[in-house]
C-alpha positions as CSV (number, residue, x, y, z in Angstrom):
1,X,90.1,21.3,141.7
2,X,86.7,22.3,141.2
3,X,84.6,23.6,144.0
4,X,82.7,21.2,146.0
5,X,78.7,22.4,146.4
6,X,77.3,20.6,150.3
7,X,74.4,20.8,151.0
8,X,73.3,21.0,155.1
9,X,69.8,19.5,155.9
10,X,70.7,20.9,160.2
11,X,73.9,21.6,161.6
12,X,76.3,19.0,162.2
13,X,76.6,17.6,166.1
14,X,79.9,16.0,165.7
15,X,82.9,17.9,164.6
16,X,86.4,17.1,164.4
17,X,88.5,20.2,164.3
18,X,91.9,20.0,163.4
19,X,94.5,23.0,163.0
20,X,94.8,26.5,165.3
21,X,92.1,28.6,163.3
22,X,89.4,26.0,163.2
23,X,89.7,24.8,166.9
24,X,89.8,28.7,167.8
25,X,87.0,29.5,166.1
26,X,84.7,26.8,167.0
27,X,85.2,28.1,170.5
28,X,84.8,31.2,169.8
29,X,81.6,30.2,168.1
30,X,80.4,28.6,171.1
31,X,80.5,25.2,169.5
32,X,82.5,23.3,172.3
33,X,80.3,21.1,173.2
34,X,79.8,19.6,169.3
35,X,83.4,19.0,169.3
36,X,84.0,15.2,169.3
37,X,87.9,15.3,168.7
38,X,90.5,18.1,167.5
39,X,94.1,18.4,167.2
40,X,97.6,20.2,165.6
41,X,97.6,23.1,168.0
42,X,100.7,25.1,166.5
43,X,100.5,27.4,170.2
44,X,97.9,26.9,173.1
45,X,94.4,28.2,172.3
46,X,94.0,31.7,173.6
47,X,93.3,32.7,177.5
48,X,89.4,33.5,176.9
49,X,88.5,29.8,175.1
50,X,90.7,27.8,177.4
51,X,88.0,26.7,179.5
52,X,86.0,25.9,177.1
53,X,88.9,24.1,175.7
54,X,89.1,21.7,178.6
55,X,85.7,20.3,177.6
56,X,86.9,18.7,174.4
57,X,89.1,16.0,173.2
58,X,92.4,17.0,172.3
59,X,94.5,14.5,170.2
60,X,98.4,13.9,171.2
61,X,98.7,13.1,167.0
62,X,99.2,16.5,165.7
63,X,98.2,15.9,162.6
64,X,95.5,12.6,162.8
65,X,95.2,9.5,161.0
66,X,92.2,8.8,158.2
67,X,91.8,5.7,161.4
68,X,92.1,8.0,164.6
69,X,89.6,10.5,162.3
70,X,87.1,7.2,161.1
71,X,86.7,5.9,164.6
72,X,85.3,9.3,166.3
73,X,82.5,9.0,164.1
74,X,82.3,12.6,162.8
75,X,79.8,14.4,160.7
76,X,81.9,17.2,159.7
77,X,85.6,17.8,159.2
78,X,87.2,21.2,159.5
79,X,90.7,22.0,158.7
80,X,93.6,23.1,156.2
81,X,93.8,22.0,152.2
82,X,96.6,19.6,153.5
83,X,94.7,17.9,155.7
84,X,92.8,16.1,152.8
85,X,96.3,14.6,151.1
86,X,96.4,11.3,150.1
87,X,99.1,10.7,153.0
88,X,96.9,12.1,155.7
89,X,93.0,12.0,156.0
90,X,92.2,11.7,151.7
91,X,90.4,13.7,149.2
92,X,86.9,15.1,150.9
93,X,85.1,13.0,148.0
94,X,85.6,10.0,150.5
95,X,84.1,12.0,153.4
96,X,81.4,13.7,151.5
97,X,80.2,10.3,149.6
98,X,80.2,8.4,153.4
99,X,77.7,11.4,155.4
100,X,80.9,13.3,156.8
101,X,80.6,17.1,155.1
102,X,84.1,18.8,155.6
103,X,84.9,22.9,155.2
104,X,88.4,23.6,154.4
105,X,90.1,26.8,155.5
106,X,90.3,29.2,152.3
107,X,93.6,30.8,153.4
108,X,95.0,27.4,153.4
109,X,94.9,26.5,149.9
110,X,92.1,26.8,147.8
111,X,91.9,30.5,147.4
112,X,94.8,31.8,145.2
113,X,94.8,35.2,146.4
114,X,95.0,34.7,150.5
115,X,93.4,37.7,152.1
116,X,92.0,38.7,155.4
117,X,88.6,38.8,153.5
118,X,88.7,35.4,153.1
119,X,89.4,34.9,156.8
120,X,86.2,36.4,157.8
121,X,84.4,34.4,154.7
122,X,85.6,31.2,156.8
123,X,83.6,32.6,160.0
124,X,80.7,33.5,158.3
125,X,80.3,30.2,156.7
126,X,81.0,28.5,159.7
127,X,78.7,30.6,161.6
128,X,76.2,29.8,158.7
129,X,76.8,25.9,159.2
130,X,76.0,25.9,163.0
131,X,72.9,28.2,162.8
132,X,75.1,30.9,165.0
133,X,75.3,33.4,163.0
134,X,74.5,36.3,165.5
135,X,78.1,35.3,166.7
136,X,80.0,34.7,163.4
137,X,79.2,38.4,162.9
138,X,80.1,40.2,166.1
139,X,83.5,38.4,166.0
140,X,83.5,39.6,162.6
141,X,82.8,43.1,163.0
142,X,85.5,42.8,165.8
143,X,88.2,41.9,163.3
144,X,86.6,44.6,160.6
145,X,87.3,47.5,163.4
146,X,90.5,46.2,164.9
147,X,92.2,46.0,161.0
148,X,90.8,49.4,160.3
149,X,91.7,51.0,163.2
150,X,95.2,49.6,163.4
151,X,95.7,50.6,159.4
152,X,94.5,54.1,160.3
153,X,96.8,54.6,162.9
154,X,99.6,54.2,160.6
155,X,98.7,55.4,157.3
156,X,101.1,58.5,157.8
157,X,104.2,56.8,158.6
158,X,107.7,56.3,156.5
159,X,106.9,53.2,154.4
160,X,108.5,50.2,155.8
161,X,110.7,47.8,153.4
162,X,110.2,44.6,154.8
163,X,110.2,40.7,154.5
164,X,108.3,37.7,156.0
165,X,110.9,34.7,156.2
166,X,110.5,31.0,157.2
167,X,113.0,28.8,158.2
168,X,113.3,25.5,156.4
169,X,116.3,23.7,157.3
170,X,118.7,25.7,155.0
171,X,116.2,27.1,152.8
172,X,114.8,30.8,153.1
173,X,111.2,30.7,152.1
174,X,109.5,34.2,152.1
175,X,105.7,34.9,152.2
176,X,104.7,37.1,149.0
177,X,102.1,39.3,147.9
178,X,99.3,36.8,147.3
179,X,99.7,35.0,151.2
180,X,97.7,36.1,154.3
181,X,101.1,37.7,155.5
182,X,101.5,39.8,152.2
183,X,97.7,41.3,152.6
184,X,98.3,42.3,156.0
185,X,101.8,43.9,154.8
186,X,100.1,45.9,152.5
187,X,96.7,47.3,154.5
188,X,99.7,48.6,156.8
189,X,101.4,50.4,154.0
190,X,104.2,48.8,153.9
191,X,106.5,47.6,151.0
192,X,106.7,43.8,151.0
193,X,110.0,43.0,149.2
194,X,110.3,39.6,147.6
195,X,106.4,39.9,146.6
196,X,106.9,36.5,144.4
197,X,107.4,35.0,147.5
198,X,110.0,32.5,146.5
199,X,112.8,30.9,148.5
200,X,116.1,33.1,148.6
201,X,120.2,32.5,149.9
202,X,121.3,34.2,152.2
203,X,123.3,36.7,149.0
204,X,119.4,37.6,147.9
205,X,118.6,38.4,152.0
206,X,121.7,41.0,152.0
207,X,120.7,42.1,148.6
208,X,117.2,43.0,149.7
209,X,118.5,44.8,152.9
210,X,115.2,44.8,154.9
211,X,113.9,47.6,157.0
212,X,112.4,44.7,159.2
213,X,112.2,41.1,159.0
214,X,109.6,39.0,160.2
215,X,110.1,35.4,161.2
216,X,107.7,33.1,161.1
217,X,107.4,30.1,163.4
218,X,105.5,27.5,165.4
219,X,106.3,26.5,168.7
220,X,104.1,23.5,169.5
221,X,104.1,24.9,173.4
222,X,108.0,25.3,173.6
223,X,108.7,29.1,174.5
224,X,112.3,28.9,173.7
225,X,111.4,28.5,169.4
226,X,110.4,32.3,169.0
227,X,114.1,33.3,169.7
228,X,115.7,30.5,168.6
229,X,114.0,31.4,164.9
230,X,115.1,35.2,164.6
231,X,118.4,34.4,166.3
232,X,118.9,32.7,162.7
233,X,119.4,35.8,161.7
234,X,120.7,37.8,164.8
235,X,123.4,35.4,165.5
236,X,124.6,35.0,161.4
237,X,127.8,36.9,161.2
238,X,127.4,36.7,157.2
239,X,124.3,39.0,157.6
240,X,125.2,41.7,160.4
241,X,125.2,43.9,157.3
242,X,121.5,43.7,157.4
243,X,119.4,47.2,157.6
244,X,117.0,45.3,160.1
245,X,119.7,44.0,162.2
246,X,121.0,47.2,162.9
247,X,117.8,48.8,163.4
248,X,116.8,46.3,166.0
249,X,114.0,44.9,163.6
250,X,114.0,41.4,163.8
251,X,111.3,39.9,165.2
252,X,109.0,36.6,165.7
253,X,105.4,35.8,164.0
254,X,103.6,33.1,165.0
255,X,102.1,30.8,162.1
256,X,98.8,31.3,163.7
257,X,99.1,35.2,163.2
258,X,99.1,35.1,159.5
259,X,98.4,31.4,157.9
260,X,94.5,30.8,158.3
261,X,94.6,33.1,161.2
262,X,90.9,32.9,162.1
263,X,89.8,34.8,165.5
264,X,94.2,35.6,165.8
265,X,93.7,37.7,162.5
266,X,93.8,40.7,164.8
267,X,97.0,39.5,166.7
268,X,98.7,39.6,163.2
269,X,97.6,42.8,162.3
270,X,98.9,44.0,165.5
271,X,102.0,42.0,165.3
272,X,103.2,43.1,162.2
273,X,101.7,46.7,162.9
274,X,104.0,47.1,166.2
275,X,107.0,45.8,164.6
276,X,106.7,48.0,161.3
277,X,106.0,51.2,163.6
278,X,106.2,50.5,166.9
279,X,108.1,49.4,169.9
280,X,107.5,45.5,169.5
281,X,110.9,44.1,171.0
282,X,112.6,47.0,172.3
């Protein structure tokens, strides 16, 4: 679709914030206290916002209802591309043409090629929208230095094969080149196999061979899903053949880290970072 042009007469004083990345950054923004309702928390919000988390109202519905959404009475909508399906809250044409301006997550849709860039466009536009823009910047210099740094640190090492996997029921999916996970692969130096990003068997994983494999998954509070996801592949006697495997290489990614990763973009960078070079899991 066609860009979307919204035009803000003052910042909006009731938001609803659905999704990780847009709840985070609000908070991070200092924007608690405009939040009217939020939900679909894939992990709980980091240590430094949870007090201001406690101030706002967080949904059980993970993702909410065009009704739960309509009755808070919101003047602006954050969250992912998906959000604004016919089968959950409707094109933002609806919104837009009723008062409610919405901002959708770049990474999560609408860009083609998803970059860390774009991540830091998000905070700056955000930090445009709510007049804070002293703040968008210094958490965006923050990520800036913490990206640079950690892809400085490693330019010199052996280049990494590696692959960035989801589990969907039986279905390998794997994040390619033009994902959020595929542009922080490569500002590392690594070599990110599969870079179409298509689903694979189990055959195309063993013909790949990995140096490292990183699993992606959410865990909606439950601490036991981080293993239970790379144990898919630890625990498959079909694939103990597996470079990564024996090189103790396996390891978990949360969604956050490298889908619209927002204010976490630095935890992916250091995620993926420490288990292409590092100790991570050993």
């Amino acid at each position: 679709k066609d860009p979307i042009k919204l035009t803000f007469d003052k910042a909006p004083e009731k938001i609803f914030a659905v999704y990780q990345n847009s709840i985070e950054t609000l908070l991070a923004l200092g924007l608690e206290d405009k939040i009217v309702a939020a939900a679909g928390l894939d992990h709980p919000v980091k240590e430094e916002y949870k007090a201001a988390f406690e101030k706002i109202n967080y949904l059980k519905e993970f993702t909410p209802s065009k009704e739960t959404v309509v009755m808070s009475e919101p003047d602006f909508i954050v969250g992912w591309y998906s959000l604004f399906k016919d089968k959950n809250l409707g094109d933002v044409s609806y919104w837009n043409d009723n008062g409610t301006n919405t901002y959708i997550s770049l990474n999560s849709g609408i860009a083609i090629e998803k970059t860390i860039d774009n991540e830091i466009t998000d905070i700056k536009n955000l930090g445009k929208i709510f007049n804070v823009e002293d703040k968008a910047q210094a958490l965006v210099n923050k990520i800036t230095e913490s990206v640079e740094n950690t892809a400085n640190s490693v330019k010199n090492k052996d280049k990494q094969n590696t692959l960035v996997v989801e589990f969907f029921d039986d279905k390998i999916s794997t994040y390619g080149a033009n994902t959020l996970a595929g542009d922080m692969i490569t500002k590392l130096g690594a070599n990110l196999l599969n870079p179409e990003g298509n689903s694979i068997g189990k055959e195309d994983l063993i013909t790949l061979n990995p140096d490292c494999i990183f699993v992606v998954y959410m865990d909606r509070g439950d601490e036991n899903i981080p293993q239970q996801e790379v144990d898919k592949i630890l625990k498959d006697e079909s694939l103990q053949t597996l470079s990564a495997i024996k090189n103790k290489k396996v390891y978990p990614i949360s969604l956050g880290e490298m889908y619209s990763s927002g204010i976490r973009t630095i935890d992916g960078i250091n995620t993926f970072s420490e288990g292409l070079y590092g100790t991570l899991g050993k």
